[in-house]
N, C-alpha and C positions, 0 to 999 in steps of 0.2 A: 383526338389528341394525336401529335403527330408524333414520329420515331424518335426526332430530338428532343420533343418534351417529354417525353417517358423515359428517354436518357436521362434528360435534366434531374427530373423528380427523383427518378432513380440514385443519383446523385447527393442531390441536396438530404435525400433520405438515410443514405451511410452516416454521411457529412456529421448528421445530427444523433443517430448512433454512436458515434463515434464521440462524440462530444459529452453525450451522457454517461458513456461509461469512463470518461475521462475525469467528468465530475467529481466524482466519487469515489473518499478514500476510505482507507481500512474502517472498520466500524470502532467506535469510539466504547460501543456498550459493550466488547469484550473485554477491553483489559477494564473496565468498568466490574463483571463481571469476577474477572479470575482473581479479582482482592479478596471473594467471597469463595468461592467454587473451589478455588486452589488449594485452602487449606485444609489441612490432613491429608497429602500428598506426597505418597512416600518418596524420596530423595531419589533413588532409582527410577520413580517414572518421571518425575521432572530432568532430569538429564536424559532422558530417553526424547521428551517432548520437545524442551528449550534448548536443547544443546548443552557445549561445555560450557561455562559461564565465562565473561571477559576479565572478571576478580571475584576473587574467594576469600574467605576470611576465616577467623573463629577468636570466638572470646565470650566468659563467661558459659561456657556450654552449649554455646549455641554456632551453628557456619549459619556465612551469609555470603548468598550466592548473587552477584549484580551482573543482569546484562544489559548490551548496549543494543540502541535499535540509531543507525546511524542512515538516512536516508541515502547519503549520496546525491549527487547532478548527474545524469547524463544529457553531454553535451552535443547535440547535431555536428559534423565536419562544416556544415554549411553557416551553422551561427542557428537554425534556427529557420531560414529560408530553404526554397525550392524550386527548382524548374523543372518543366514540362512540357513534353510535345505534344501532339495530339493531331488525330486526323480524325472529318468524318465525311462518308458518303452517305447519300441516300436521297430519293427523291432525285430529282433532275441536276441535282450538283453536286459538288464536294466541294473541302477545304480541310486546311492545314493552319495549326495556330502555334503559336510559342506564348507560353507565358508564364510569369517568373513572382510565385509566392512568399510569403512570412507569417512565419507564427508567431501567433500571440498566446501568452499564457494566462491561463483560464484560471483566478485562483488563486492560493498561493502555490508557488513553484517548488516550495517543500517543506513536509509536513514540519519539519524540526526533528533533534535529536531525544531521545529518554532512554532516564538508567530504571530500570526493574529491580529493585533488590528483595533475594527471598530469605526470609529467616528461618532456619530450618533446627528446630527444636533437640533435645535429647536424645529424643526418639526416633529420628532421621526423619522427622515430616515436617511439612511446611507449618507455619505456624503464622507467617504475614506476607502478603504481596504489598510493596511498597513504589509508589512513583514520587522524583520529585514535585513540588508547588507548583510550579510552574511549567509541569511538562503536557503537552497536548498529548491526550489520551487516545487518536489516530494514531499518534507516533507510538506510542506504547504496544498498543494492539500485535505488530507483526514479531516481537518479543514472545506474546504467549498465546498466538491465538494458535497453535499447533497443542497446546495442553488443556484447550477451554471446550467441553462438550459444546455442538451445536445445541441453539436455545430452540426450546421445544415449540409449538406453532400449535 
């Protein structure tokens, strides 16, 4: 194998690291999870773990604490494209190239939005982890995964 194909390999072998770990978003089995785990949670360690919450409530004896998990976009200055120079010697020659990339999105480009709301009982402990119907449970996840013990192996 020569110097440029072990570049190359070398290469393509990021390339696809990099792609894998792109893959792959929050895990879906924690807030899956923290609807179970979470309750009897005293009030004090959920605002220790989840922050301050984005609205509050109370009625009937009970606060209900909602937070928002809002992914955002980041945007390249380039759109999205890229260019590159690049040089290589070795062997009996060398060369100099230009060349001018774009990305493609892998996937969806974002997970969506989810409100978390926690009902927090008399007793200042959780009492329900609540998402909406319709909210992807990836999107939910980075909400509570700072309060959900690691799942045991």
């Amino acid at each position: 194998m020569t110097l440029r194909q072990v570049g190359t390999a070398a290469l393509l072998g990021m390339a696809g690291a990099i792609l894998a770990s792109c893959a792959t978003g929050p895990d879906p089995q924690i807030a899956r999870r923290a609807q179970t785990e979470l309750v009897g949670m005293p009030k004090e360690r959920l605002l220790a773990c989840a922050g301050v919450p984005a609205r509050q409530a109370q009625a009937g004896g009970r606060e209900y604490y909602t937070y928002v998990s809002d992914p955002g976009v980041a945007v390249s200055p380039l759109g999205g494209s890229s260019i590159g120079v690049g040089g290589f010697g070795g062997g009996g020659s060398s060369g100099v190239g230009v060349g001018l990339g774009f990305g493609l999105p892998l996937g969806s480009s974002s997970p969506g939005m989810c409100e978390a709301t926690f009902v927090l009982g008399p007793g200042g402990t959780v009492e329900q982890v609540s998402y909406p119907g319709n909210a992807s449970l990836s999107a939910c996840t980075p909400i509570v995964q700072n309060c959900v013990p690691p799942a045991p192996r």
